[in-house]
N, C-alpha and C positions, 0 to 999 in steps of 0.2 A: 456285477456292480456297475451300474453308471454312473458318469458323472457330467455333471452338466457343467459348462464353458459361461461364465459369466463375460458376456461382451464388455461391461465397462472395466475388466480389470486390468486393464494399459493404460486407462484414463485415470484410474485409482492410483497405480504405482508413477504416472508420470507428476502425480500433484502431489508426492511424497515427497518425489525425488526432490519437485521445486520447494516445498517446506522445507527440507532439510538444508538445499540449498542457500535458503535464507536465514536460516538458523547458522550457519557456519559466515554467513557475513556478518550478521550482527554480531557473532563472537568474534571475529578477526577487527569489528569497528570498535568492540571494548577493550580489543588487546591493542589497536593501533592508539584509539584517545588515552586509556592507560600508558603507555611508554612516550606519550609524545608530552604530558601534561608537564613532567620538567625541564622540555626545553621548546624552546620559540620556535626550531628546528627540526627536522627530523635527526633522529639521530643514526641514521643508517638500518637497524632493524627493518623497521616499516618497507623499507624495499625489498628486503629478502623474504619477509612473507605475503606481500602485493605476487613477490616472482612465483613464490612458493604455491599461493593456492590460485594461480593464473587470473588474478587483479588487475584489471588495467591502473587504478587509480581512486582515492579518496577523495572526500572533503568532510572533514572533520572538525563538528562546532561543540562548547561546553557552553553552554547555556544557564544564567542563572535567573530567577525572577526578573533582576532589572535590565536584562540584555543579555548578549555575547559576552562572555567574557574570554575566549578564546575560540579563534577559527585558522583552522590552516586546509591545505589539498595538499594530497600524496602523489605523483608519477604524475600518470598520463590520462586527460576526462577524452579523450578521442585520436585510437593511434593512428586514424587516415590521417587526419591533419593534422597531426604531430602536434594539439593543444593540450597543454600542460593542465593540470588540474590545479585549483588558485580556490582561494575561499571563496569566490563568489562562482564555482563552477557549482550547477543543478544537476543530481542526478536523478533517475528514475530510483525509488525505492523499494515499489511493490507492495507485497504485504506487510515488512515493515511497520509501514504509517498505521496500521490497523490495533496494533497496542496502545499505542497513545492516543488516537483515536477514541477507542475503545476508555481507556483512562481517564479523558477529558470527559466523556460523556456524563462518565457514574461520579465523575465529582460533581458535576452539575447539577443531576438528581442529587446527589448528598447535598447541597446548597440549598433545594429546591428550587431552584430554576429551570430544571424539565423532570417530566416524567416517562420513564420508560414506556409507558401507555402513551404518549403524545403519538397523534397520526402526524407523519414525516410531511403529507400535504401542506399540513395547517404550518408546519414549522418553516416548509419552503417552497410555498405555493408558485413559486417564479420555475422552479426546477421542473420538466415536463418529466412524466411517467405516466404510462396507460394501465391500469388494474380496473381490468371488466369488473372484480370482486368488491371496490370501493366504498360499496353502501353497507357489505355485510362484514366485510375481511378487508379493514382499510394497511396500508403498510405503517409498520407502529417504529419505533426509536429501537425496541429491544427486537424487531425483526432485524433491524440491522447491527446491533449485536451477535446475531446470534445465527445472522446467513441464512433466515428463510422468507425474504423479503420477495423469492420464487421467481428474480433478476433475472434473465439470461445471463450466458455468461461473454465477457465481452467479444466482440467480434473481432477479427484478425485486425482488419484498418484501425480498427481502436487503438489496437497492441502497436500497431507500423506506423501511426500518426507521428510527425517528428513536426511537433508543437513551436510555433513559431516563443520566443522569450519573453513576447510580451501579450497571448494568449491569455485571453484571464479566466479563473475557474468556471464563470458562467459561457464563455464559448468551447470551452474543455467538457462542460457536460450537454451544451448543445449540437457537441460536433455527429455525433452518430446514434437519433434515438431507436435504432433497429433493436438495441439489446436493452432499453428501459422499459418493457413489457414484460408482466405478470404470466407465467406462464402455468399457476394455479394459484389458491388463495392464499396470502403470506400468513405464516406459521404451520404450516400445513407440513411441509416439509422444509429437507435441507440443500441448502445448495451454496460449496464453498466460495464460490465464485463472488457470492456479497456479501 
């Protein structure tokens, strides 16, 4: 019997490990906004599981249609410099943002104000991206639903850039177009990385 050695399966189980990873933050950010929502405060908790699952720190907002209506930060947003995490501390979120994301979009289509088929060009013709495919296989709304927009995946500097606070999304998506290149024609295949 042989078996054969699948080369990507270290890259398979490392983007588990990091799913899971984030799955256990977003549950430790519903247990932290849950216990914190009765008082202005923390109440102690919040530290012993920040310690517990090796958290440096929060910042934690309840959001209603008309604004904030509750924001606080937990411990510590940077232990070099010993800065405290404050409501207006930013953090990196990751995948995360990709459900709401995701959320915002299909209510829109449900509004009709876009359509899944919309080519991502026409919608942000300012955003640079290179797809050789464009004329036959353009990058549509639901390619980026659904991760086969055939993105690279991002490059390290991307990941190590430490964005100055007043960066704004359009030099954040100008800073490195090495990884905005189609590397087949979107919907073709899948690639989690977008």
């Amino acid at each position: 019997m042989v078996v054969e050695y699948d080369s990507d399966w270290p890259s398979v189980l490392t983007r588990r490990f990091a799913h899971v990873k984030c799955i256990i933050r977003v549950v430790l950010l519903f247990l932290l906004t849950w216990s914190c929502l009765a008082a202005d405060k923390p109440a102690g908790k919040e530290e012993k599981i920040l310690k517990d699952t090796h958290t440096n720190g929060v910042s934690i907002p309840i959001v209603h249609k008309n604004g904030p209506e509750w924001v606080t930060g937990i411990s510590m947003a940077d232990l070099a410099s010993n800065r405290a995490a404050t409501a207006d501390t930013l953090f990196r979120i990751g995948s995360t943002l990709k459900a709401f994301v995701s959320l915002s979009i299909l209510m829109l289509v449900d509004q009709g104000k876009l359509s899944l088929d919309d080519p991502v060009h026409k919608l942000a013709p300012e955003v640079w991206f290179d797809n050789p495919w464009e004329s036959s296989d353009p990058v549509r709304v639901v390619n980026l639903l659904e991760h086969t927009t055939a993105r690279d995946d991002l490059h390290f500097r991307e990941y190590a850039k430490q964005a100055l606070d007043s960066m704004s999304l359009r030099e954040g998506l100008d800073y490195d177009h090495h990884s905005r290149t189609s590397r087949w024609p979107a919907g073709t295949r899948n690639s989690l990385s977008r």
